[in-house]
C-alpha positions in Angstrom: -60.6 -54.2 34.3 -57.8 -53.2 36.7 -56.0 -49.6 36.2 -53.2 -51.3 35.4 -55.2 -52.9 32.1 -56.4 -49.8 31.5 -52.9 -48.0 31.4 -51.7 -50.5 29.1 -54.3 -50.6 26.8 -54.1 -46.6 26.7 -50.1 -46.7 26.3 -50.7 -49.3 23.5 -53.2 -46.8 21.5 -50.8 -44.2 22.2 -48.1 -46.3 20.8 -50.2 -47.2 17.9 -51.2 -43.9 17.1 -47.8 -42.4 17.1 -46.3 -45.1 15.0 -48.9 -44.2 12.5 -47.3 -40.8 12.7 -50.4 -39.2 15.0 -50.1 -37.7 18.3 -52.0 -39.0 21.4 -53.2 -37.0 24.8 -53.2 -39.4 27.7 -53.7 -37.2 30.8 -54.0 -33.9 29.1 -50.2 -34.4 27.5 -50.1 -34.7 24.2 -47.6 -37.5 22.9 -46.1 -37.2 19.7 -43.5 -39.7 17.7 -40.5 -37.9 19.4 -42.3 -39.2 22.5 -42.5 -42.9 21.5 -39.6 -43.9 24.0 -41.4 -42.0 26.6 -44.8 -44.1 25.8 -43.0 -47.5 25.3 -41.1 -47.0 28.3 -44.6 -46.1 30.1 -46.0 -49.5 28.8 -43.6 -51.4 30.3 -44.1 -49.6 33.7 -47.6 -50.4 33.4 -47.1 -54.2 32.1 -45.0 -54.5 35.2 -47.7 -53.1 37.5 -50.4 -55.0 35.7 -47.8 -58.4 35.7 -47.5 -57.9 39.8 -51.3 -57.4 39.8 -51.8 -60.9 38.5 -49.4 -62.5 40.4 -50.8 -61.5 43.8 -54.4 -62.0 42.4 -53.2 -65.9 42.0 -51.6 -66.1 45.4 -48.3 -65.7 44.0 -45.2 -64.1 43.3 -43.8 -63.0 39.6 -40.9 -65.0 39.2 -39.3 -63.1 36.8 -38.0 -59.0 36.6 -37.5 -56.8 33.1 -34.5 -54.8 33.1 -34.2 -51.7 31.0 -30.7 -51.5 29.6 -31.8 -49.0 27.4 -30.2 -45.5 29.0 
């Protein structure tokens, strides 16, 4: 499992957790529901990363960007 995979299986428990109106620590920082746009937004840092990780491990390149209209 890449880092990438890892971060995004951590953001998603995070994500989880919070939803279910818990807090989460990732990196000694506790998270909590006000957070959730901070996690989500972390996620799909970490999707990207893992996304490009992918890519280059097939020999190619991600066709496609996300853009973040959200702020």
């Amino acid at each position: 499992m890449t880092k990438a995979s890892e971060m995004v299986d951590l953001y998603i428990a995070a994500e989880i957790a919070v939803l279910k109106g818990q807090s989460f620590t990732i990196n000694n920082r506790q998270l909590t529901r006000a957070d959730l746009s901070e996690i989500q937004g972390g996620r799909r840092e970490w999707e990207n990363k893992k996304n490009q990780e992918l890519a280059a491990a097939s020999g190619g390149s991600s066709r496609y960007g996300l853009a973040d209209f959200t702020q």
